[in-house]
C-alpha positions as CSV (number, residue, x, y, z in Angstrom):
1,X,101.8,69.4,109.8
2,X,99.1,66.5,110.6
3,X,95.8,67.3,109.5
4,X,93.1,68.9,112.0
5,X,89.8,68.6,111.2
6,X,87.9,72.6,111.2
7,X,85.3,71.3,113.6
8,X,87.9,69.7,116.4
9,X,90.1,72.3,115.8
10,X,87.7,75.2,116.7
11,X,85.7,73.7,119.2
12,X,88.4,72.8,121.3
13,X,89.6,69.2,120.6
14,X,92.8,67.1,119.4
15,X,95.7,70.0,119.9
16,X,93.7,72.8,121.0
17,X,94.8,72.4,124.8
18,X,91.6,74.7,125.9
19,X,91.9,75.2,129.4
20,X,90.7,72.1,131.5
21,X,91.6,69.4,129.0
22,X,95.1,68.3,130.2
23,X,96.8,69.3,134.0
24,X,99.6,71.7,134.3
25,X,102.7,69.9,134.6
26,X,103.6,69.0,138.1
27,X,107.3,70.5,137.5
28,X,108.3,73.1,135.5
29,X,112.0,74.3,134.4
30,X,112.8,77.9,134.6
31,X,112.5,78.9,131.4
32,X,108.9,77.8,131.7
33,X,107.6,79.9,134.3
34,X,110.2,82.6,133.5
35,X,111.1,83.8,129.5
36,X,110.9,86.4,127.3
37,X,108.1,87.5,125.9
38,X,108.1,89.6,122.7
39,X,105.6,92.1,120.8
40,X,107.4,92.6,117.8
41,X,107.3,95.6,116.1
42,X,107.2,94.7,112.5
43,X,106.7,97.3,109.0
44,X,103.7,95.7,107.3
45,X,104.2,95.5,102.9
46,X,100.7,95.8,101.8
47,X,99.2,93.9,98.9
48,X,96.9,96.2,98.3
49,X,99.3,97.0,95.8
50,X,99.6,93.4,94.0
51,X,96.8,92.8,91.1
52,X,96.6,89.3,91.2
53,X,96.0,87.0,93.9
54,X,99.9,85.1,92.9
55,X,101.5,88.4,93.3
56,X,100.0,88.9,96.8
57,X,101.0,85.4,97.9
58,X,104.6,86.1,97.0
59,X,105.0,89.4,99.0
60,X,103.4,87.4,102.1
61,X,105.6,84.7,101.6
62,X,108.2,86.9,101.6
63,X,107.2,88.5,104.5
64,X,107.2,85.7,106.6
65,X,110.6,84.9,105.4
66,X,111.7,88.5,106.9
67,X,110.4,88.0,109.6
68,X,111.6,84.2,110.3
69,X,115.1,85.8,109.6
70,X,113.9,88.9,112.4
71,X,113.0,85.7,115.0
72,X,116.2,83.4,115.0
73,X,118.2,86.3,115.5
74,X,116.2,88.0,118.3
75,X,116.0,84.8,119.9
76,X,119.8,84.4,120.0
77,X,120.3,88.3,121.4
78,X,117.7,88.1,124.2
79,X,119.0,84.9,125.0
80,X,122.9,86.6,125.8
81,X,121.1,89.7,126.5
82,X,119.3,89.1,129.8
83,X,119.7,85.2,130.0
84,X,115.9,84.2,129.4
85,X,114.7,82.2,126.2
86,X,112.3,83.7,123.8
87,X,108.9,81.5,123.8
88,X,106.4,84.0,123.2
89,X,106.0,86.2,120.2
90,X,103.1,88.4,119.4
91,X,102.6,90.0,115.7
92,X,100.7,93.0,114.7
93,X,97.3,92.8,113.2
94,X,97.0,91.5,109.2
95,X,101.1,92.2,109.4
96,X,101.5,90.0,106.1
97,X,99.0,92.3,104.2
98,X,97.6,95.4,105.7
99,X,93.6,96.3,105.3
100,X,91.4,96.8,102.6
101,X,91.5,100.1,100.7
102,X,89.4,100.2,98.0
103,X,88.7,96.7,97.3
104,X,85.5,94.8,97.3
105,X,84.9,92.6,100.2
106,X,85.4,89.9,97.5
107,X,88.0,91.2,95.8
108,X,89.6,91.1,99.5
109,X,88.7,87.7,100.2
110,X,90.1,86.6,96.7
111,X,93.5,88.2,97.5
112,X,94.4,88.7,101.1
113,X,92.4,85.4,102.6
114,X,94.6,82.6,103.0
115,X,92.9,79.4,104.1
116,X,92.4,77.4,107.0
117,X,94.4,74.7,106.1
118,X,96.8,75.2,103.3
119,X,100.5,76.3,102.2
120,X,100.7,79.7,104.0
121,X,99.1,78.5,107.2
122,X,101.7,75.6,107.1
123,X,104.7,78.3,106.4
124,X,103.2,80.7,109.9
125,X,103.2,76.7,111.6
126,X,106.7,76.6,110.7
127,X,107.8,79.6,111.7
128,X,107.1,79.3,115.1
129,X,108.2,75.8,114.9
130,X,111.9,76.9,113.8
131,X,111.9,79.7,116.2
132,X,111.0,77.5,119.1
133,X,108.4,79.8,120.3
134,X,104.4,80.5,120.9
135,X,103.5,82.5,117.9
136,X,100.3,84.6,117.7
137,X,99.5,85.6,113.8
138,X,96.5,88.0,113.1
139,X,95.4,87.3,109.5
140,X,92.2,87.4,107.5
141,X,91.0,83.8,106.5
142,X,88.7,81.7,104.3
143,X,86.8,78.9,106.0
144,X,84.9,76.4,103.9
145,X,81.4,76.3,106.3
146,X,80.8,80.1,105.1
147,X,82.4,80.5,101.5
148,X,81.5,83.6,100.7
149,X,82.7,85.3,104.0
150,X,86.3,85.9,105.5
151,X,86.6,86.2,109.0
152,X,90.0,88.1,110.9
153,X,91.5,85.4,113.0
154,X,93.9,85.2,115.6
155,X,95.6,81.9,115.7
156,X,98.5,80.3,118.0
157,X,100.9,78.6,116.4
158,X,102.8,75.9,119.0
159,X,106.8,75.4,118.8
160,X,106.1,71.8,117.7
161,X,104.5,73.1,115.0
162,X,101.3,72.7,116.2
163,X,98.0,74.9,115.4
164,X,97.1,75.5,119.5
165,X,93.8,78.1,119.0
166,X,91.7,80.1,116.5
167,X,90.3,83.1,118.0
168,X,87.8,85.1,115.2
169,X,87.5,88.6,116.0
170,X,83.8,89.2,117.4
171,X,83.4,93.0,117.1
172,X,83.7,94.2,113.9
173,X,82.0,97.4,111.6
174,X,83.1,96.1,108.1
175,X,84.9,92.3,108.5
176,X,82.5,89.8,108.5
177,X,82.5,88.4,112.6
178,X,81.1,85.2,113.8
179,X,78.4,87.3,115.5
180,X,77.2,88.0,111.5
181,X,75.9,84.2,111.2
182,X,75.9,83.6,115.2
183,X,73.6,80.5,115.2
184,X,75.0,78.3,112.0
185,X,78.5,79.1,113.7
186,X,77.7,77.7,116.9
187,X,75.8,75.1,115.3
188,X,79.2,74.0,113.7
189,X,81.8,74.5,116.3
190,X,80.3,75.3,119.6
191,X,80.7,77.7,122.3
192,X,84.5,77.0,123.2
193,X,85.2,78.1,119.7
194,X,84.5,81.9,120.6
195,X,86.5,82.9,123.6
196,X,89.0,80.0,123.3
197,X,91.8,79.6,126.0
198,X,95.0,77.2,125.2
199,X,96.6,75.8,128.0
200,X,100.2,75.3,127.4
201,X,103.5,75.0,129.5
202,X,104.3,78.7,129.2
203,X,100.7,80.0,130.6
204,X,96.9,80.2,129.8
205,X,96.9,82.1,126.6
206,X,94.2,84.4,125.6
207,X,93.6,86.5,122.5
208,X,92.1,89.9,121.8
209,X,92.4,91.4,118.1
210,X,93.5,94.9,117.5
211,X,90.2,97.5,118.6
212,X,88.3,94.9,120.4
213,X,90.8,96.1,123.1
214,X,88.1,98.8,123.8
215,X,85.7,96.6,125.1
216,X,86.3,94.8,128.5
217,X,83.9,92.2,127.6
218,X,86.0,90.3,124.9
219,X,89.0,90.4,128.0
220,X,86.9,89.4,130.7
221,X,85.1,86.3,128.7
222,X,89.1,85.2,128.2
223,X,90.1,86.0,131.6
224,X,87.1,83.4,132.4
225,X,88.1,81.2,130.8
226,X,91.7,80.7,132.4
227,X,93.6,83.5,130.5
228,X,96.5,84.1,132.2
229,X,98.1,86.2,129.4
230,X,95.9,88.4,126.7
231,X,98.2,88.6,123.2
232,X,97.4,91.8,121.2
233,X,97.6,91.7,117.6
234,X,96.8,95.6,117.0
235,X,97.9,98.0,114.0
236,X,97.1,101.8,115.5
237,X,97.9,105.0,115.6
238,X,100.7,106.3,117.3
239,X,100.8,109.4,119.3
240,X,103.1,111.2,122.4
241,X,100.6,110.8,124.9
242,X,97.7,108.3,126.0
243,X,95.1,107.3,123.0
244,X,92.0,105.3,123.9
245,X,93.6,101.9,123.4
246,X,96.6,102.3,125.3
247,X,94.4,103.5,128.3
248,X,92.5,100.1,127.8
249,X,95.9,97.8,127.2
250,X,96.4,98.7,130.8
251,X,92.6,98.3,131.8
252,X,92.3,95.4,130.2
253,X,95.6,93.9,132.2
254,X,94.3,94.8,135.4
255,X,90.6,94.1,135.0
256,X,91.9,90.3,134.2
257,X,95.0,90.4,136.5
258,X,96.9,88.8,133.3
259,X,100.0,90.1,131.7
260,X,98.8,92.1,128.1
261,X,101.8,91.7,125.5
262,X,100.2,94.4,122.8
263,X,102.4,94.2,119.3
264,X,101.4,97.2,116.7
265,X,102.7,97.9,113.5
266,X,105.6,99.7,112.1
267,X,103.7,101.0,109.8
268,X,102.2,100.2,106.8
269,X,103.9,100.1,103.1
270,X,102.2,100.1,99.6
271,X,99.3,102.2,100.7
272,X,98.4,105.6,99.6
273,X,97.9,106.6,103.4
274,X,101.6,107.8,104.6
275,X,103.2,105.3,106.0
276,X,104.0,105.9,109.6
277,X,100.4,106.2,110.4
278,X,100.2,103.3,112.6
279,X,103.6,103.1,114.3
280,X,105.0,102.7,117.8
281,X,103.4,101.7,121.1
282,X,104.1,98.2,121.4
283,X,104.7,96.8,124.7
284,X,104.0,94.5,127.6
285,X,102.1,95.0,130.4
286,X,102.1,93.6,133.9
287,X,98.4,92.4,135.8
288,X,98.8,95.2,137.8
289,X,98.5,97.6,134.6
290,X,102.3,98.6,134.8
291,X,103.9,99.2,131.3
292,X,107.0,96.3,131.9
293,X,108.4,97.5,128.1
294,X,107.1,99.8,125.2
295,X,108.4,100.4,121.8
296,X,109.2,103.4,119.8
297,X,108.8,103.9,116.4
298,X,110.2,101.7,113.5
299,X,110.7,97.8,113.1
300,X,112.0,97.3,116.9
301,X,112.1,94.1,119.4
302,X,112.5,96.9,122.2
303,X,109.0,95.8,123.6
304,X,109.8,92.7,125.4
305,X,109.9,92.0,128.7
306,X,110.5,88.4,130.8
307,X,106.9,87.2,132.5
308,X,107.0,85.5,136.2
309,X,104.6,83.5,136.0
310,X,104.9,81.9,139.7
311,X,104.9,85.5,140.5
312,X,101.8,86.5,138.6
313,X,100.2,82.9,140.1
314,X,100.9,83.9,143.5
315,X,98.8,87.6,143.1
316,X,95.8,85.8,141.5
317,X,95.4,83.6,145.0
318,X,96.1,86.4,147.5
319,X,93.0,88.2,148.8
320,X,92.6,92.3,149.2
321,X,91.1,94.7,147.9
322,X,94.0,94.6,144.9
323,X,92.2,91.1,143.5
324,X,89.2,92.9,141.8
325,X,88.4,89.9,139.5
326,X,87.2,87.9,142.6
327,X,85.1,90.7,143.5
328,X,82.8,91.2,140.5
329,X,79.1,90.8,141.1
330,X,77.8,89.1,137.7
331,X,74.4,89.1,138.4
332,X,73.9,92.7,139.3
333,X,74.7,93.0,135.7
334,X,72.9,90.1,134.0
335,X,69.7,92.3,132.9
336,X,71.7,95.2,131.4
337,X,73.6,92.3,129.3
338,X,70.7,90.6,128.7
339,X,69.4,93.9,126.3
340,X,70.3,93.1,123.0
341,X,72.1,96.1,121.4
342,X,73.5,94.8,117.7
343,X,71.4,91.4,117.2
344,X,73.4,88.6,115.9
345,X,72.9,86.9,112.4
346,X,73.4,90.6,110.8
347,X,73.8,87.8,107.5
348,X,72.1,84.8,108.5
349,X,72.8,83.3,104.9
350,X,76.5,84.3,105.2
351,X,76.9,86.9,102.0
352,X,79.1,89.3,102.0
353,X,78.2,92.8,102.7
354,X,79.8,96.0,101.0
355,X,80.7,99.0,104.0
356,X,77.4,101.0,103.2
357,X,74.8,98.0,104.5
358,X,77.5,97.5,107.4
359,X,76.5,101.6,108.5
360,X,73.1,101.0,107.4
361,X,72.6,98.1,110.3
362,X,74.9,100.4,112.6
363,X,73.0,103.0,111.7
364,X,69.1,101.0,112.8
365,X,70.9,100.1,116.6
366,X,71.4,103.7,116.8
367,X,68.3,104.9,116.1
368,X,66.9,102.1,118.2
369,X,69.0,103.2,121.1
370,X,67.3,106.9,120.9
371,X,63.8,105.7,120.4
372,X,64.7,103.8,123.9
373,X,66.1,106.5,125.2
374,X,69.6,105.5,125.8
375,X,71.5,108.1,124.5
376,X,70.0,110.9,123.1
């Protein structure tokens, strides 16, 4: 894998393909504007279990091996299965390692960080590069600007091989977030680091990690931006009927008019917490909010469904009263935005923090918030 530097790579340069920096093809084959997409529905082996930092390494390396083994054969059946190609392929949230439990912040960094640029990375980049398909991998990272943070990072891998976009997750109670050191992050990479689109020949890809599906915000600043296609990384709870984020997977694809492929766990090994906890509810939704394909419990590529994306094109250009992105009035809402709730640079310096200062900063917006009378 050639060498990107961190600063193009974020900010939208070299490979990145951010919307606007090349044309769409003039001519597409079919299996460009029409494939399979896949939110596969993967059992996660936790390292919480592993001591050392080695023995965590070798269960994620063996877990991308699984699932490398999972990807050549789905391609093949999907392929005889409804004639489309597999190029897109979502994974659940921190599938190669599961969450901390117990552990230090640094302790968690130590073990379950990989880095930017380094031999795991280059195994996901290979991956999708021997599948032949758009991989999106949700994993916590190290970067070398902020040492003594990890962020949670969505990242699109190309089928050349190619690193295509680093998404860091924005909204977050106990992982450190860009928000946490907002001015010394823009400083280094810019604003087309934070809600970064990549144009490639399969659609405008977007990303949106696990609960941040809640807030329309982190949707809408893709859809902006050109998304044409949201990929959910997401480890939740399962249940029979409707939870809060799988009302807003189908919100989320209809506020944008963009197809949502959402991709949750099969649960989660090596943890005290039983197992099945977060299982089930993977699937793919149209930009009309329609479920297209949803998973039921257990490691399943039963959520996958084949995007039209002439089809999907052809909506987002039609007027009515169905097109409610073209119909939003920003500025009614610019002063409302414009009240800062949770300031930015929570660690200007960018330490760590342990969970109790985390609630103890949550815990001064709230208060703030009653003194103002918001809530009460």
């Amino acid at each position: 894998m050639t060498p990107i530097s961190r600063r193009r790579l974020l900010s939208g340069g070299l490979a990145l393909a951010v919307l606007g920096t090349r044309p769409l093809r003039a001519a597409r084959g079919l299996e460009d504007e029409r494939y399979s997409a896949l939110a596969l529905q993967i059992r996660c082996d936790a390292v919480n279990q592993d001591a050392t930092r080695e023995g965590a390494r070798v269960r994620m390396h063996a877990t991308i091996d699984r699932v490398a083994a999972q990807l050549g054969a789905t391609r093949r059946f999907l392929a005889a299965f409804n004639g489309y190609p597999l190029r897109l392929v979502v994974l659940p949230e921190y599938w190669m390692t599961g969450f901390p439990l117990g552990e230090t912040r640094a302790q968690w960094q130590d073990k379950a960080a990989i880095a930017m640029n380094g031999e795991t990375g280059d195994r996901l980049a290979r991956l999708a590069a021997d599948a032949g398909v758009w991989l999106c991998s949700n994993h916590y990272e190290t970067d070398p600007l902020f040492p003594e943070m990890y962020f949670q990072a969505n990242v699109l891998y190309g089928p050349d091989g190619s690193t295509l976009l680093r998404y860091r997750r924005l909204i977050s109670l106990f992982t450190p977030s860009p928000w946490d050191v907002w001015d010394r992050y823009l400083e280094h990479y810019g604003e087309a680091a934070i809600f970064p689109v990549a144009q490639t020949d399969i659609g405008n890809l977007g990303t949106i990690a696990s609960e941040e599906i809640l807030y329309p915000e982190i949707a809408r600043m893709h859809a902006l931006n050109g998304a044409e296609i949201l990929l959910h990384p997401t480890s939740e709870v399962g249940a029979p009927g409707l939870t809060p984020k799988d009302l807003a997977k189908r919100a989320r694809a209809w506020e944008s008019m963009a197809y949502l492929v959402s991709a949750n766990s099969a649960g989660i090994e090596g943890t005290p917490i039983p197992a099945e906890s977060t299982d089930a509810m993977s699937k793919v939704v149209d930009w009309q909010g329609k479920v297209m394909a949803e998973a039921g419990s257990g490691e399943t590529i039963n959520a996958n469904a084949v995007l039209d994306l002439p089809a999907l094109r052809d909506a987002r250009r039609r007027t009515g009263m169905a097109h409610g992105f073209s119909r939003l009035p920003f500025g009614a809402f610019s002063a409302g935005y414009a009240r800062e709730l949770a300031p930015a640079n929570r660690t200007p310096d960018g330490r760590m923090i342990e969970q109790p200062e985390a609630l103890r900063h949550q815990r001064e917006v709230i208060d703030r918030l009653v003194r103002d009378g918001i809530i009460r």
